[in-house]
Structures are given as C-alpha cells and as structure tokens.
N, C-alpha and C positions, 0 to 999 in steps of 0.2 A: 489067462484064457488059452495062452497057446505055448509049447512047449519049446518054440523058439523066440531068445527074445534079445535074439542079434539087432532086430531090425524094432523103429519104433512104430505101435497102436497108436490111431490118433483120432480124431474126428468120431468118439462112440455117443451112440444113440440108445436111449433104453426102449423098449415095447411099452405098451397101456398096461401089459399087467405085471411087468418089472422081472418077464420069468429070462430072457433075455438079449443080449444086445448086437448090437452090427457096429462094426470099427472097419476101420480103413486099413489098409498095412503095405505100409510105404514099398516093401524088398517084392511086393507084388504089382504092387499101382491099380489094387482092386479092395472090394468090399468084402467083407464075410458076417456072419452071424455068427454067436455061437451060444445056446443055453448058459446059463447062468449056474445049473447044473450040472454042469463038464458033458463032452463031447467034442466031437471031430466039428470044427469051425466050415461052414457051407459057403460058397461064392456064392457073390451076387452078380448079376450084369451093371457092376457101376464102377468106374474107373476114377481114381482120385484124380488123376490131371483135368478129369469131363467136368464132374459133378459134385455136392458138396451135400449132405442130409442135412435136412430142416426140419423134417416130424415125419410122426407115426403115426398111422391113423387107430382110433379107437379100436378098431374091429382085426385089430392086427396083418390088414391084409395089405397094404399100402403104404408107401413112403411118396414123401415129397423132396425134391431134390432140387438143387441150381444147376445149369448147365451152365457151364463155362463158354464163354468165346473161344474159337479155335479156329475160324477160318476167314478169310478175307468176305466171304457171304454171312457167315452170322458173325455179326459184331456187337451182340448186346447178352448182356446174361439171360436166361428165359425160367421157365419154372417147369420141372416133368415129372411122371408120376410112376414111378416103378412098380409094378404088382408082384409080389412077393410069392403070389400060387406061380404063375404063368413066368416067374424071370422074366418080363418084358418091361420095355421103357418108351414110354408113350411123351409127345410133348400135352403139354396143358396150357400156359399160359404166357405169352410171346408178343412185344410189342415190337416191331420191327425198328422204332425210332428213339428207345427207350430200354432203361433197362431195368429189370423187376425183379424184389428178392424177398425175404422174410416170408417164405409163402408158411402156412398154416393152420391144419385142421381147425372146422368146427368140434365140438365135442360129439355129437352124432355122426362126425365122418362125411357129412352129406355137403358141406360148404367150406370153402379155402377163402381166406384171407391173406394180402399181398398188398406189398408197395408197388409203386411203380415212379421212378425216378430220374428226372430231368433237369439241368442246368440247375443246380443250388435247389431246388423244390422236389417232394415227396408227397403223394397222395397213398391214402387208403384202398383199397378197392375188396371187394367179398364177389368173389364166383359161383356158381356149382359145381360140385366135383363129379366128372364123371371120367372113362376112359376114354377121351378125344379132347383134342383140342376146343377150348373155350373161345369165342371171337369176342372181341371188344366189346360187340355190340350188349352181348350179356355184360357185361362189366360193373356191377352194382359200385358206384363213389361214395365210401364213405366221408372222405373229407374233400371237402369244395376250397377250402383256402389256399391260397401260397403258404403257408409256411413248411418246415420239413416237419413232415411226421411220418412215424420210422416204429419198427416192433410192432407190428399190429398182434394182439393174441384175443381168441376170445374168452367171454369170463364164461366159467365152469357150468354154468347154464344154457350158455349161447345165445343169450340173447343180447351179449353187448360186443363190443371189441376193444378192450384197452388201446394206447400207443401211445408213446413220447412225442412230445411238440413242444416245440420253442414258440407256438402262438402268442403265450406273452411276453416273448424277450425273455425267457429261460427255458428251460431240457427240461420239462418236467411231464406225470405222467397222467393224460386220460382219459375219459371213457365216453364211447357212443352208445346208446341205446340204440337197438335194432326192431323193426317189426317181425314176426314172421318170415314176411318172403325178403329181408333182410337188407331194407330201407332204413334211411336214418328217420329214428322216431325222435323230434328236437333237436337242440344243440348241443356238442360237446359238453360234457363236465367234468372241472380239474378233479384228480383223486387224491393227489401225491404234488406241492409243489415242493420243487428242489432248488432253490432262491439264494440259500448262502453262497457264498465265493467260494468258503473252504474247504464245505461237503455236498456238494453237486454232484447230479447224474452228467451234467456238460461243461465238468473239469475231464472228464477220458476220453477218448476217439468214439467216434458214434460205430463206429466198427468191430470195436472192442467188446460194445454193450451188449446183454441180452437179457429177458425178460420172462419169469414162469407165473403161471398163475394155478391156482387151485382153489378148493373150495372153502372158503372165509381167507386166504390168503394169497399175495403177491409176494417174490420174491424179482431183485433188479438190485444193480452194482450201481454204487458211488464213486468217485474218486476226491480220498482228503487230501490239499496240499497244504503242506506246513512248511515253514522257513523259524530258523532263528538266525539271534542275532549277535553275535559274541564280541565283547570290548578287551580290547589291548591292552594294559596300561604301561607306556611307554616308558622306557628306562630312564633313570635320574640323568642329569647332563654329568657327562665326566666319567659314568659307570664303567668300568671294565667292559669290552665287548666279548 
C-alpha cells in the first residue's frame, strides 16, 4: 500500500465493504487509510502509542478505538469513537474504576457491545452508539455472572451477541439472545464447546484471541498442544563410548 517499506504496517482494519483499509505505521506513530485501489495513503487523528482499532461501522463513517492509559488521571483503558467525515475523536465509553475493551458494532451501526473488566471477572454490556459519551446508567448487562466472558460480537442479524466464557470450567463459545431494545431475552446458550485439553480455545492467552462472525458462519482460534515422547535405548555394558 505504501511505497516505503522501511518501517513496519501493523494493526489493519478492512471497511464493511472491503473497498479499503487503515494501518497504523510505526516510523509515524499515526494512522492512515488508503484504497484498496492505490492512492496516496490519508492521516487519521489516531496515534498508535493512544489508541488501538476494534471496528468499523457498517455505514463506513466510524471507527471504534481503545484508548490507552497515559496519565496518572486516566488509569483505565476506555472506548472512543473517531468520525472519519469530521477527523474527530470523541470519548464513548469509560468506567472510571475499570477497564473496558472488545468494543463492537451492531450490524445497523446503531449499538456497541463491550466488556467491562475487574479483578479476575468480565461482563458483557450493549450501549447506544451515538457521538458523546454513554453514562453507565444506560449500560445494558448482558451477562449477570462472575465468570470471564470476553469477545462479545453480534450475530449478522443483531439480534444476538456471541462471547467466550469459562461459565462451565472451559473457554468455550456463546450466545445471548437479545430483545429489540437489547435486553437479554432468556439464558445464555452454548454454540461451540471447546472441552478437550489438546484443542481448546483456553490453551492460548485470552489476549491473543479473536472472534469473526458472519452470515451462517463463525470463525475463532484454537490452540493444539502436542508433546511426544522418545525412548533411548541404552548402550550394551562394556560398549565402546
């Protein structure tokens, strides 16, 4: 995409309709776009040391970003919304005691989905997306347990939200039903469990993980561990060494 390639791309994003993408570029410590089509690569107002993309909104006009901690006043990751007409970076979604990430378009653009993560525990949450700041108070809870549950994405309808939880004693993957105004309709239901030892979603760093969905399909990483075991057979007594 760019005619220097001294320095390393990293962190790209594709658009909803794949025409093209925003990378990061280290020897700048900023963002750019550039067509998929060639052209002169565009800045964005988002700085790699800040902020890290997480999606793209349907309607191509928005991204969603993590802000980094940087200062002795903000000490928690937060969620913000860059507008891609106007260059501006708005915050969106910030818990002062806490810190929240995986944020996530609905597929209409109109709702975001996010963790929000505290001592060992991870909850769900679905907001409305708009240009300001969201208060708690709007805070739709998808999931009400302790355990971690992490990747929230919604299915291609929107009217669910997948994510990983260890609710049974394993990493496996699944889904809430949503009403309308984006209430849990019932209880979780497993999709995906991932139970063996040796091909588990929670043999790799929950860090490491990520999760796409589309329509009739999921895609999400495993990690196989394998070992063998090799025998010696020790030299006759007396052998030459």
């Amino acid at each position: 995409m760019s005619q220097d390639n001294s320095w390393v791309k990293i962190e790209a994003a594709v658009d909803p309709a794949g025409s093209q993408v925003i990378y990061f570029d280290e020897s700048k410590d900023s963002a750019f776009s550039v067509p998929f089509s060639g052209g002169v690569p565009q800045a964005l107002p988002l700085s790699r040391s800040d902020v890290a993309v997480y999606d793209w909104a349907s309607d191509g006009k928005a991204l969603l970003v993590i802000q980094y901690p940087h200062s002795a006043a903000v000490r928690h990751f937060s969620i913000q919304a860059a507008n891609l007409e106007t260059r501006q970076v708005v915050p969106l979604v910030r818990d002062p005691d806490h810190d929240v990430f995986e944020p996530h378009f609905s597929p209409d653009a109109r709702w975001v989905t996010f963790t929000d993560a505290d001592n060992g525990e991870s909850r769900v949450f679905v907001v409305p997306f708009r240009w300001t700041a969201v208060p708690k108070s709007e805070w739709q809870t998808i999931t009400t347990d302790t355990s971690w549950n992490d990747k929230p994405r919604f299915s291609a309808d929107g009217r669910s939200v997948l994510f990983t939880s260890n609710r049974d004693g394993y990493r496996c993957i699944w889904v809430q039903r949503l009403t309308p105004d984006m209430h849990p309709a019932g209880d979780p239901v497993p999709v995906f469990h991932s139970h063996s030892p040796q091909l588990s979603i929670g043999n790799g760093p929950v860090s490491d993980q990520g999760m796409s969905v589309g329509k009739g399909w999921l895609v999400f990483d495993q990690t196989e561990l394998k070992g063998n075991i090799w025998m010696l057979e020790p030299p006759a007594q007396g052998a030459a060494k």
